[in-house]
C-alpha positions in Angstrom: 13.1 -15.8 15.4 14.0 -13.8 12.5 10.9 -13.1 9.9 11.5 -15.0 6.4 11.5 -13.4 3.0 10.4 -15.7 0.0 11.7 -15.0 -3.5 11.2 -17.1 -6.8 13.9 -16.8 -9.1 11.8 -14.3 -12.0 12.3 -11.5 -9.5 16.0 -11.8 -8.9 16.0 -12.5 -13.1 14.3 -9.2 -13.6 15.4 -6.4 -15.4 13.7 -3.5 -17.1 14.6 -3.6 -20.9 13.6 0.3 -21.2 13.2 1.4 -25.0 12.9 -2.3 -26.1 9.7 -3.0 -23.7 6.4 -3.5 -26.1 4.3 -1.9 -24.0 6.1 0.4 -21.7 4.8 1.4 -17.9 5.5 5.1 -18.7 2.7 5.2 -21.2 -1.3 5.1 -20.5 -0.6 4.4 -16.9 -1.6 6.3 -13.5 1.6 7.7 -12.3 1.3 9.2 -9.0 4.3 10.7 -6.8 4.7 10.7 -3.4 5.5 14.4 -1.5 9.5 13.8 -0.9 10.0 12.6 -4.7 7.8 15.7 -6.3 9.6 18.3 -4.2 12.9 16.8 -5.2 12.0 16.4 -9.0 10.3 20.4 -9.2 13.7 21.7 -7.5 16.2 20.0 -9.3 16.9 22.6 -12.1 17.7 19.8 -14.7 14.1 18.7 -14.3 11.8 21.9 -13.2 11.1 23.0 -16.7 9.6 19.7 -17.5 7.8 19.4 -13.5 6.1 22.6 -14.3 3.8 20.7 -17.0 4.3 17.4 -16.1 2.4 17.2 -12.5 -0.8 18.1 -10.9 -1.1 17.9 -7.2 -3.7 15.4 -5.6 -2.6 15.7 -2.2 -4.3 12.5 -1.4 -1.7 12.1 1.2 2.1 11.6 1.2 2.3 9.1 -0.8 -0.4 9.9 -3.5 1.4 13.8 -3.6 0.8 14.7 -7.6 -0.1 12.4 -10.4 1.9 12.6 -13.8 -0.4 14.6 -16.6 0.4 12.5 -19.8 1.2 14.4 -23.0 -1.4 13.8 -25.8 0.4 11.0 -26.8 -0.5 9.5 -23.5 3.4 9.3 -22.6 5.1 10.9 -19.3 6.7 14.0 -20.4 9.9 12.8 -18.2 10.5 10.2 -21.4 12.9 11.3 -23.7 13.5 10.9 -27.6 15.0 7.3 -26.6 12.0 6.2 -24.6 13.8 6.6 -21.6 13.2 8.2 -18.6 15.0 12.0 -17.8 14.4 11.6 -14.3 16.3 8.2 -13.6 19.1 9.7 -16.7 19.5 12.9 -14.6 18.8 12.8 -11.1 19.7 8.4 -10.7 17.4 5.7 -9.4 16.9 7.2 -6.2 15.3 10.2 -7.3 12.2 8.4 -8.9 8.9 8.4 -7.6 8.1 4.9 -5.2 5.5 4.1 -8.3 8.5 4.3 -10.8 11.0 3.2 -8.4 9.0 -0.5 -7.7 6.5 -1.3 -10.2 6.5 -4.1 -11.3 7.6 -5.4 -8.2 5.1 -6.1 -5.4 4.9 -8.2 -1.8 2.3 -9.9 0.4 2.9 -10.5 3.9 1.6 -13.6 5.6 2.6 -14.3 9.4 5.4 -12.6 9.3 6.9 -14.3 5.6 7.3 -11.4 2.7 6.6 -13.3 -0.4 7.9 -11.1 -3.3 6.9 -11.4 -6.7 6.1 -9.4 -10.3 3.3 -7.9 -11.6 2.4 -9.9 -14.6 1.1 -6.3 -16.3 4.8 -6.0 -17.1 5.2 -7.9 -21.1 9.3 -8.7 -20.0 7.8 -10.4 -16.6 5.1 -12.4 -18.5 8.0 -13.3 -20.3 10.5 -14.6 -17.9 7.3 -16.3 -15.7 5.9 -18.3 -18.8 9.4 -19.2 -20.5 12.6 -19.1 -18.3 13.4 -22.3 -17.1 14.5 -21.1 -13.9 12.1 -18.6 -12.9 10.0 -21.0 -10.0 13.6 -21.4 -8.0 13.0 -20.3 -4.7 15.0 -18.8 -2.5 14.4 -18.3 1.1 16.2 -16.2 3.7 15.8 -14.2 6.6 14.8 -10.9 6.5 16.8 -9.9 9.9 13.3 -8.1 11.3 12.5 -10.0 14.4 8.8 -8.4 14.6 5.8 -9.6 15.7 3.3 -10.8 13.6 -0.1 -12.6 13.5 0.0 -16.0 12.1 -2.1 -16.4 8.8 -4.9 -18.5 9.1 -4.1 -22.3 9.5 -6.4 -23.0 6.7 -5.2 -20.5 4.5 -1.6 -21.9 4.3 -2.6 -25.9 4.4 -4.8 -24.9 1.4 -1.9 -22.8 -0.4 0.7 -25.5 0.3 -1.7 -28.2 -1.0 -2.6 -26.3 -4.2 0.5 -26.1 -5.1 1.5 -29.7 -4.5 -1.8 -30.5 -6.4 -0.7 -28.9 -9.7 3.1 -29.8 -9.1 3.0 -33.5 -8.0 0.3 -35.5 -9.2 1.0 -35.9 -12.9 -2.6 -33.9 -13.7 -3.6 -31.6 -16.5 -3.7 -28.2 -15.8 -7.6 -28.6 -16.0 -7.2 -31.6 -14.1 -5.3 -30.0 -11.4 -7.8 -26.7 -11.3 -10.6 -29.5 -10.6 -9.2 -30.9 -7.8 -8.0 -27.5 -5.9 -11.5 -27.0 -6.4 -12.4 -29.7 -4.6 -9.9 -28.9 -1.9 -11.0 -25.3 -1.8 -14.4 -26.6 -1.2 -13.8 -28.0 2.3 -11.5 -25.4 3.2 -14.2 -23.0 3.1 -16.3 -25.2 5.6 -13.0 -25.1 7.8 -13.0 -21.5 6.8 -16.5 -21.5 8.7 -15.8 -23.4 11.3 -18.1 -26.0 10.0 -15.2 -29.0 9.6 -12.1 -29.4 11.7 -8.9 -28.4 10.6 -8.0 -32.0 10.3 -10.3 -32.0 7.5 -8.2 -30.2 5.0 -5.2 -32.9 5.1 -7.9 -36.0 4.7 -9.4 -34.3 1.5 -5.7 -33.7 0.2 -5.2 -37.2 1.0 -8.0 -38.8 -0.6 -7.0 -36.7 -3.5 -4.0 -38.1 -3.9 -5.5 -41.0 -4.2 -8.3 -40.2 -6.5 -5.4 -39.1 -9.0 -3.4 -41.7 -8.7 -6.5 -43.8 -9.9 -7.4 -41.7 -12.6 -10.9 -41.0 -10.7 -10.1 -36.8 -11.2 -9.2 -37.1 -14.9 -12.3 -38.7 -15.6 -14.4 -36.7 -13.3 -13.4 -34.1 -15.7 -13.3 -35.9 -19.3 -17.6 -36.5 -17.7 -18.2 -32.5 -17.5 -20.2 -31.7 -20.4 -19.4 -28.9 -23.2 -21.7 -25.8 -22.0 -20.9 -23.1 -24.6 -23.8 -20.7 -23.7 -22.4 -19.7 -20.3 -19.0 -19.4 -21.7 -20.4 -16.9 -24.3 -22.2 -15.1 -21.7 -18.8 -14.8 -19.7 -16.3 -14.3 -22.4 -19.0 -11.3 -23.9 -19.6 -9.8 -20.5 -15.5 -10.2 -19.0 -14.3 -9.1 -22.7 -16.6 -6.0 -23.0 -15.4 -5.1 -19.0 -12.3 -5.1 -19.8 -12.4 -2.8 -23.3 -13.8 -0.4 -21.1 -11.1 -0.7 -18.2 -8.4 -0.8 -20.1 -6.0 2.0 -20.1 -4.9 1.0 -23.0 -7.6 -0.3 -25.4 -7.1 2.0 -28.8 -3.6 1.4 -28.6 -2.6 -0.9 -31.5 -1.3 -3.5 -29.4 -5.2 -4.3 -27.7 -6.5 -3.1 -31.1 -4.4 -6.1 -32.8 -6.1 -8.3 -30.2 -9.6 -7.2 -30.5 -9.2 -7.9 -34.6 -8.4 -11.2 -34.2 -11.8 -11.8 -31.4 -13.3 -9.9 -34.6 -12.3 -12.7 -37.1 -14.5 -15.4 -35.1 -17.7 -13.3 -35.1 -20.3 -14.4 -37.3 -22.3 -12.6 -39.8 -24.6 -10.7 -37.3 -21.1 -9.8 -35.7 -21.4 -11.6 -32.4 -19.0 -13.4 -30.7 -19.4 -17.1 -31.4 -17.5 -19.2 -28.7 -17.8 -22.5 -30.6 -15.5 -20.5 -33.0 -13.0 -19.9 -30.5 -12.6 -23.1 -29.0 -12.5 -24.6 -32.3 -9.4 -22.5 -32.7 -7.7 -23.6 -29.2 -7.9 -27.0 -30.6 -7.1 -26.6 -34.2 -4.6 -23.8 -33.9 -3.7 -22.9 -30.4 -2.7 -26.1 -29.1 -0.5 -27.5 -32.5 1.5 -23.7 -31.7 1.9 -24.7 -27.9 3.4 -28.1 -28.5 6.3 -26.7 -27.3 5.3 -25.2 -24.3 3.2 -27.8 -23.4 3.5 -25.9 -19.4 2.5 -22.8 -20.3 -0.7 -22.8 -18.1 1.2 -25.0 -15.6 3.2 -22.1 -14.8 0.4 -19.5 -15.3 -1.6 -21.5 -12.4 1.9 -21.6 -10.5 2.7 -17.9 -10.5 -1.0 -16.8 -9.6 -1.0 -19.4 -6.8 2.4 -18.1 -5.6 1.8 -14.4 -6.1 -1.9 -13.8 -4.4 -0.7 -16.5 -1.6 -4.3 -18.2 -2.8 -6.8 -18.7 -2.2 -6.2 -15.8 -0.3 -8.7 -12.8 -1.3 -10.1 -9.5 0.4 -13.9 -11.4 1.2 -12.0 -14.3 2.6 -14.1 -16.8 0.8 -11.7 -19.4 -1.1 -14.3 -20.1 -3.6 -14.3 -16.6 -5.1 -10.4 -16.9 -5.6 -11.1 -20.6 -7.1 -13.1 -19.7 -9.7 -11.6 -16.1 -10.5 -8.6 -18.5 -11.2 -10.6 -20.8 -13.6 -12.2 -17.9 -15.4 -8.4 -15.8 -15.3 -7.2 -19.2 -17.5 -10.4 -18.9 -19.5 -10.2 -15.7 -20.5 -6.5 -16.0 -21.7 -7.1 -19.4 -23.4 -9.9 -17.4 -25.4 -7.3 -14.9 -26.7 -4.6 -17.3 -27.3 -7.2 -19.2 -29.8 -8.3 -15.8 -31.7 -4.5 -14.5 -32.1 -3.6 -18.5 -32.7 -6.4 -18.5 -35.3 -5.5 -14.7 -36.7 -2.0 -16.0 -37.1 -2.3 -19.7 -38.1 0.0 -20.0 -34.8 1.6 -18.5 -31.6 4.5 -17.0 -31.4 5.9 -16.4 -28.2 5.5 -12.7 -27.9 1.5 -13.2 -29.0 1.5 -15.7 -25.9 2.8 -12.9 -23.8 0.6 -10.4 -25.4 -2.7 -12.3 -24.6 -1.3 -12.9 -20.8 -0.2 -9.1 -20.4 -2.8 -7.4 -21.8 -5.3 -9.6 -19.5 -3.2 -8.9 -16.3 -2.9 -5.3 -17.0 -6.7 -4.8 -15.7 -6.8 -7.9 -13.5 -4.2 -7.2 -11.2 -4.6 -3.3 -11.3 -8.5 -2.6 -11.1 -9.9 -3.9 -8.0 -13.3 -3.3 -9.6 -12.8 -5.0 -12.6 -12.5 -8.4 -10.1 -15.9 -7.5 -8.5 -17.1 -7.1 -11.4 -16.4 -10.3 -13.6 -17.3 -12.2 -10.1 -20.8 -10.9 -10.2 -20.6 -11.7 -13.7 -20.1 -15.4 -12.9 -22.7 -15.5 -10.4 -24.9 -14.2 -12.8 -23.9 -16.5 -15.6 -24.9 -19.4 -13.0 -21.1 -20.5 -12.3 -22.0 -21.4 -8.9 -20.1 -24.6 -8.9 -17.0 -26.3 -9.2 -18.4 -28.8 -12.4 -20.3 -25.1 -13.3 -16.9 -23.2 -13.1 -14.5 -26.5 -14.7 -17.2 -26.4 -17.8 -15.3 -23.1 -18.8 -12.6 -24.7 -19.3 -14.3 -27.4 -21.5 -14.0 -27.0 -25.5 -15.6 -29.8 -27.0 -17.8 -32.5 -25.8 
């Protein structure tokens, strides 16, 4: 049987918009080269005056050959006076590096399935995943590989197919939603463990179901209270990670975001969460009355793109509550720019997503980091990890 290749509609609907892009790939990025593409690029003679400044060899191995030296502008020297790039104008598509060549298109393999997706780093992808209509149409084909493969985990795909017909078909609230995927991921971890049968996973998917249809999750939820010391501690600790991370953080783009965190402080210049959230409520949310599915299809995508809960330690908690705090973090910028702005427009909305992503899905340290933050900041449970998401009592 042939191998299957999944792809949602915002991948076929991509295209690179070059010169126009807000925050283009071929500046403050790691640009590495494989061996075939740097010997081709330093040979070509419409390109080897350039090469000769351009690259340093790593010779990690033949796919990490040379690295791009950005000029002091923190720009490739391949892009020209129209922001484009000399390699693609002069030696074609082909000729770029695989880095160049893909980004921001990526892939996970599960049992023989290759989901393909987008990097949300990219602002024209943020775009097309938070506003196109028709971006979560899925296609599905074969791939005409008739490999082998080991089958993913039978708890790994109940729980991915579940989550998503949690936050799809029962007519929650995105927070609502989160909640009870939490409470799914919870016993999928015991399966995980070999504590509960398999079996186990469709009765608690069941009985939430049920619990939704009787309003028992939404007011579960509306009964977690308002904690906003642990959300300071997270937003301060995350926040400061990720000025430190972040390729791109004296650029004016995350400068404009860090002024408008700066508007909330208080005298004494802290951070003061109760600010925030009042913001989300009086600001943020009147500007997203018209894209009143914005985290809807922010939960969607991440769901889809890291196959969750999927995640390198295996443990479907970690991936639950990186999710909640991922929507945590954003929701606090949306409410400073919101508040900076007396509203949203839609490129502040993808600003506040792409900026975020840019370090989340590109430093694997930054991940193990803001989980250790969690743990430390006692989110240790799904009402503990929920109360993020809370802004008022």
């Amino acid at each position: 049987m042939d191998n299957l290749i999944i792809k949602p509609s915002y991948v076929t609907l991509f295209n690179c918009i070059g010169a126009a892009c807000e925050d283009s790939c071929c500046s403050d990025w790691t640009i590495t080269f494989d061996k075939k593409s740097y010997k081709n690029t330093i040979k070509n003679p419409q390109l080897a005056a350039i090469a000769k400044i351009a690259f340093v060899e790593i010779k990690t191995d033949a796919d990490r050959w040379a690295q791009i030296k950005l000029n002091p502008q923190g720009t490739c020297p391949f892009v020209n006076e129209h922001k484009l790039c000399n390699i693609h104008a002069k030696a074609g598509e082909k000729a770029l590096s695989d880095t160049c060549r893909t980004y921001p298109r990526t892939h996970n393999i599960f049992g023989g399935t290759k989901y393909e997706s987008l990097s949300l780093s990219c602002p024209e992808v943020a775009r097309l995943v938070l506003f196109n209509q028709d971006a979560f149409q899925f296609d599905v084909n074969t791939s005409g590989i008739k490999r082998q493969s080991s089958p993913s985990p039978l708890w790994l795909e109940k729980t991915y197919e579940y989550s998503l017909d949690l936050l799809i078909n029962l007519g929650l609230d995105w927070q609502q939603a989160l909640m009870a995927i939490g409470f799914l991921i919870k016993v999928s971890d015991q399966v995980r463990q070999d504590e509960l049968p398999i079996s186990e996973i469709d009765k608690r998917f069941q009985q939430l179901k049920l619990f939704a249809e009787s309003k028992l999750i939404t007011e579960q939820y509306q009964k977690i209270p308002y904690t906003p010391q642990p959300q300071m501690r997270a937003f301060l600790s995350v926040h400061d990670q990720l000025c430190k991370s972040h390729s791109r953080s004296l650029r004016p783009r995350f400068t404009s975001l860090n002024e408008a965190i700066a508007l909330l402080c208080n005298e004494q210049n802290d951070y003061q969460i109760d600010a925030l959230n009042n913001a989300w409520d009086e600001y943020a949310m009147p500007a997203l009355v018209n894209h009143p599915d914005l985290f809807d299809r922010y939960i969607l995508y991440s769901i889809y793109h890291n196959h969750f809960p999927f995640i390198d330690t295996q443990q479907p908690w970690v991936a639950f509550r990186l999710l909640v705090l991922d929507c945590f973090m954003v929701r606090c910028y949306l409410s400073a720019v919101a508040y900076k702005n007396k509203g949203l427009s839609e490129s502040d909305i993808v600003m506040c997503f792409q900026i975020y992503h840019v370090v989340r899905q590109h430093q694997v340290k930054f991940s193990e980091g803001i989980n250790e933050t969690l743990q430390e900041c006692g989110i240790d449970s799904i009402p503990a990890a929920m109360s993020l998401l809370k802004t008022a009592n």
